[in-house]
N, C-alpha and C positions, 0 to 999 in steps of 0.2 A: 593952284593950290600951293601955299607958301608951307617952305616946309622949315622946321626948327628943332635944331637940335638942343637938347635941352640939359645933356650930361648926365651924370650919375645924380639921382635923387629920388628921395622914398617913396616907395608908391604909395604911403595915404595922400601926400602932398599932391602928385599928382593927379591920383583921380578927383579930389576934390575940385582942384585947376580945371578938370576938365566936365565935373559938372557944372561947375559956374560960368565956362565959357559956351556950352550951350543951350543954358538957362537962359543966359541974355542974350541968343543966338535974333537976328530978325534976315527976312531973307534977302537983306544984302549983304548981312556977313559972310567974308570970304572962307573959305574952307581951310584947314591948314593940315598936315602932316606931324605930328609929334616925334621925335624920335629918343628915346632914352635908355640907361640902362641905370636897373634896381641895387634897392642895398636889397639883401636877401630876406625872400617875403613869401610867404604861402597864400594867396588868395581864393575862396570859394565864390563859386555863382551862388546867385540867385536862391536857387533850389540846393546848393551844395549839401552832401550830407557827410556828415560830421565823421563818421565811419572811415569816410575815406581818407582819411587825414590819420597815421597809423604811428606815427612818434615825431611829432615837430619839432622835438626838444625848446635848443634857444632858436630857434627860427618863429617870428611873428606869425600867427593865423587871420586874414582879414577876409571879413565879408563884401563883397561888391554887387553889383545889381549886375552886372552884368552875364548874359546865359552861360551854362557849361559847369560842369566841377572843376576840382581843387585842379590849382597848378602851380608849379614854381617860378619866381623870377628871382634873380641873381646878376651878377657880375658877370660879363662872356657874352649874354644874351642882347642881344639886337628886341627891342623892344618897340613898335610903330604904333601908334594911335592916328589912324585918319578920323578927322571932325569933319565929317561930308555932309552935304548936306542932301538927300539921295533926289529928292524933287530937281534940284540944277542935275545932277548924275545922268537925272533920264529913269530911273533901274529900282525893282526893288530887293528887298531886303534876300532873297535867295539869288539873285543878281550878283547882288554886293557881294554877298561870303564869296562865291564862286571866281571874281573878281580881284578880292584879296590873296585867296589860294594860289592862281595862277599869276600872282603878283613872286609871293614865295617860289615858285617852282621855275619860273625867270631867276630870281636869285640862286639858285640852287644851279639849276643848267651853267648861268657864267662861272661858276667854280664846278663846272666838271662833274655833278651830283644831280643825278637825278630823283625827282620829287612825284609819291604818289598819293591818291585820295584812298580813299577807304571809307566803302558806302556806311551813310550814318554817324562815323565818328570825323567830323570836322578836323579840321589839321590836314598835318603834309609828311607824311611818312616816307623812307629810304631803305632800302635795302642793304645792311651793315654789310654782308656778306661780297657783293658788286652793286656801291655805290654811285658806279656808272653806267651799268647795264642797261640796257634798251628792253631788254625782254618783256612781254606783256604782263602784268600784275594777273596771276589767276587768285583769287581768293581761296582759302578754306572754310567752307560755310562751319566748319567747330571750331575754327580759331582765325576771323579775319585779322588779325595780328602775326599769324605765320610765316618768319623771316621777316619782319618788318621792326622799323625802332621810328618812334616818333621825334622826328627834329623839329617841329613848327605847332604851335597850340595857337587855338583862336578863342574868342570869346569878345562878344558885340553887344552892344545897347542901344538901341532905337529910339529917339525919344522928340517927339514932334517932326518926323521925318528927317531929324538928322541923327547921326551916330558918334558914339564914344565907345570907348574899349579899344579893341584891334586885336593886333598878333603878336608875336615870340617867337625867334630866330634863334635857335641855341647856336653861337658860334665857339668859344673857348670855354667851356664852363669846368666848375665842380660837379659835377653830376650825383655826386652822394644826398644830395639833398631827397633829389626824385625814390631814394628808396626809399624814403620814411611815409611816401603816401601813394595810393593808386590815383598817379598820374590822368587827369580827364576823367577818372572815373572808374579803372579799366583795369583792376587787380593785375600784376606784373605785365603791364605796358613797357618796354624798354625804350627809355629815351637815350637820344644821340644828340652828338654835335657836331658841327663840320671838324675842329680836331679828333672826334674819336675815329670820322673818318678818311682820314689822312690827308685833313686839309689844311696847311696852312694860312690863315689869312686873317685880316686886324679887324676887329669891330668897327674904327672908320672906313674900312674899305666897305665891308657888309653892309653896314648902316646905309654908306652911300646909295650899292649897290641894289639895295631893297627899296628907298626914296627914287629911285630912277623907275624900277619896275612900279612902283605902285603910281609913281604921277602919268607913267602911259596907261593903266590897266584904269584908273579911276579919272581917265581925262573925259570932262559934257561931249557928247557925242554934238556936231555939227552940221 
């Protein structure tokens, strides 16, 4: 899977790039890794509703096909698109997500941060409180978001058995953006970043760092 980074540039530019590269996808084309970060941009899934988006002001609102509600992208954030094509993979599409998460939670571990699921809402959440703790995730079934802040959003698109969309790595961000809308969907969701967690470390290094995990987690089984 070739991987390329692609710099700061806007996300309608991009997703269009990336429908058109798997429109004319045939299956010898190679897979690649996208890696970029956004000018600042609100996008909704598929389904997104409108609600959730609670003062954008001058921040753009764009509709994308891909699953999930509203989320932010910005400057800071580590942004990956793998273009897989899941038939070479081996895997399917519950495969995949599961794949990508523990792609993130590899990134997270080499800086010292440990990364949790939380059943039904996709993503990689942390524990702001001990961001390196080991302790077991117990949930609260009236608030599975209980000491939890979301650093990692996903949201995918399937489309002739291969995928577009991907993940979101908050590494340095502004964070004020995330108040003007419930974040995935999830009325006061708190999201985080590796700086809010006392990490410091560069978007080149993370980018890298997240491209290493995802070419071992998404490599054809042999």
């Amino acid at each position: 899977m070739r991987t390329l980074d692609l710099g700061r540039r806007p996300y309608a530019e991009t997703e269009a790039a990336m429908r058109a590269y798997t429109s004319a996808r045939t299956p010898e084309t190679a897979d690649e890794l996208w890696l970029v970060e956004h000018e600042p941009v609100y996008t909704q899934g598929i389904a997104g509703r409108a609600a959730h988006v609670r003062a954008a002001g001058d921040i753009p609102v764009l509709r994308t096909d891909r699953g999930g509600q509203v989320t932010y992208h910005g400057p800071g954030q580590v942004v990956a698109y793998p273009l897989v094509d899941l038939r070479r993979l081996g895997c399917y599409v519950k495969e995949y997500v599961f794949r990508l998460e523990e792609a993130v939670i590899d990134t997270l571990w080499a800086h010292g941060v440990v990364g949790h699921r939380v059943r039904g809402a996709p993503g990689i959440y942390v524990r702001p409180d001990d961001p390196g703790g080991h302790a077991l995730l117990q949930p609260d079934p009236a608030d599975p978001f209980a000491g939890l802040g979301k650093i990692a959003a996903l949201g995918i698109k399937v489309s002739r058995h291969c995928t577009y969309h991907g993940l979101a790595l908050n590494v340095a961000m502004d964070l004020e953006p995330y108040d003007r809308i419930d974040p995935c969907g999830y009325p006061g969701l708190r999201t985080l970043d590796l700086r809010s967690l006392g990490v410091q470390a560069s978007w080149p290094d993370v980018a890298a760092a997240l491209a290493r995990a995802l070419q071992r987690r998404l490599a054809p089984a042999r």
